[in-house]
N, C-alpha and C positions, 0 to 999 in steps of 0.2 A: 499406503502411507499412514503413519500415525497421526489421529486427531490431536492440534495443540492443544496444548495447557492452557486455561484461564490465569491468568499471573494473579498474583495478590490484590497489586494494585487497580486493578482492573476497571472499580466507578473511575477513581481520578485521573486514568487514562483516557477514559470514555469522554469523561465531562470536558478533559484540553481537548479531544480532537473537536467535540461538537462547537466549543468556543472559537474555534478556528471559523466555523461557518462555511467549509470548504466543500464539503462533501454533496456529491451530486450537484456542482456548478459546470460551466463552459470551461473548454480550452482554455489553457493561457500562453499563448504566444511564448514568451520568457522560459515556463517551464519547460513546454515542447522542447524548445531549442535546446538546453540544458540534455535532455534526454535523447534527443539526435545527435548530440558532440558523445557523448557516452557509449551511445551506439556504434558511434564513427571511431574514438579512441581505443576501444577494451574489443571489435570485431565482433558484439554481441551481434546475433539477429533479432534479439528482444530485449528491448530494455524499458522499462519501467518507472513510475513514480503511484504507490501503492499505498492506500490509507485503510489499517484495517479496523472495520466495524464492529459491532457486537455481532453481527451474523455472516459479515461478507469482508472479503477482499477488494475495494473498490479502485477503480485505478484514474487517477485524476491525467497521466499522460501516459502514452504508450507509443513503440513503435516497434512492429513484427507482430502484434497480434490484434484480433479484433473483439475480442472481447472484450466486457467494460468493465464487469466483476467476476467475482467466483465468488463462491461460500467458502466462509472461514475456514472451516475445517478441512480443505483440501489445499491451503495456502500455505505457501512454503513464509511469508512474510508473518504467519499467525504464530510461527516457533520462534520467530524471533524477538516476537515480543512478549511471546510468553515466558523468555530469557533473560529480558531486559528490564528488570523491576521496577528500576529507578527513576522512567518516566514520570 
C-alpha cells in the first residue's frame, strides 16, 4: 500500500481535530448507533467512524473490528485526507 501524502494544510487540520477534544474518549452511544444503521443499510461487515492523527488512525466507533487504531500510514482514511485540502 502506498504511504499517504501529508496535505498542505496539514497544522490547521491538526489544530480542528485536537479542538474537537475527541480523540481518545469513551463510546458514544449516538455515534455507535449511527454506525450499526450503516452497517445494517450498506451489508458492510465493517464500518467505522475514523479520526486521523498526526501518527494514527484512531477510531472513535467501530463495528466488525477490534482494533482501536492503526498507524497512519497504512490507513486507507490518511489518503483521503490527504486529498481533501480544504479542511
Amino acid at each position: 500500500m502506498k504511504i499517504p501524502k501529508v496535505p498542505e494544510n496539514e497544522r490547521k487540520r491538526l489544530r480542528a481535530l485536537y479542538d474537537l477534544e475527541v480523540l481518545d474518549t469513551g463510546p458514544d452511544p449516538d455515534i455507535d448507533r449511527l454506525v450499526e444503521l450503516a452497517g445494517l443499510v450498506t451489508g458492510c461487515p465493517v464500518t467505522l467512524v475514523s479520526l486521523v492523527d498526526k501518527d494514527r488512525q484512531w477510531f472513535k466507533s467501530k463495528v466488525g473490528l477490534d482494533a482501536i487504531e492503526t498507524e497512519r500510514e497504512i490507513s486507507f482514511c490518511g489518503h483521503v485526507v490527504a486529498e481533501n485540502t480544504n479542511a
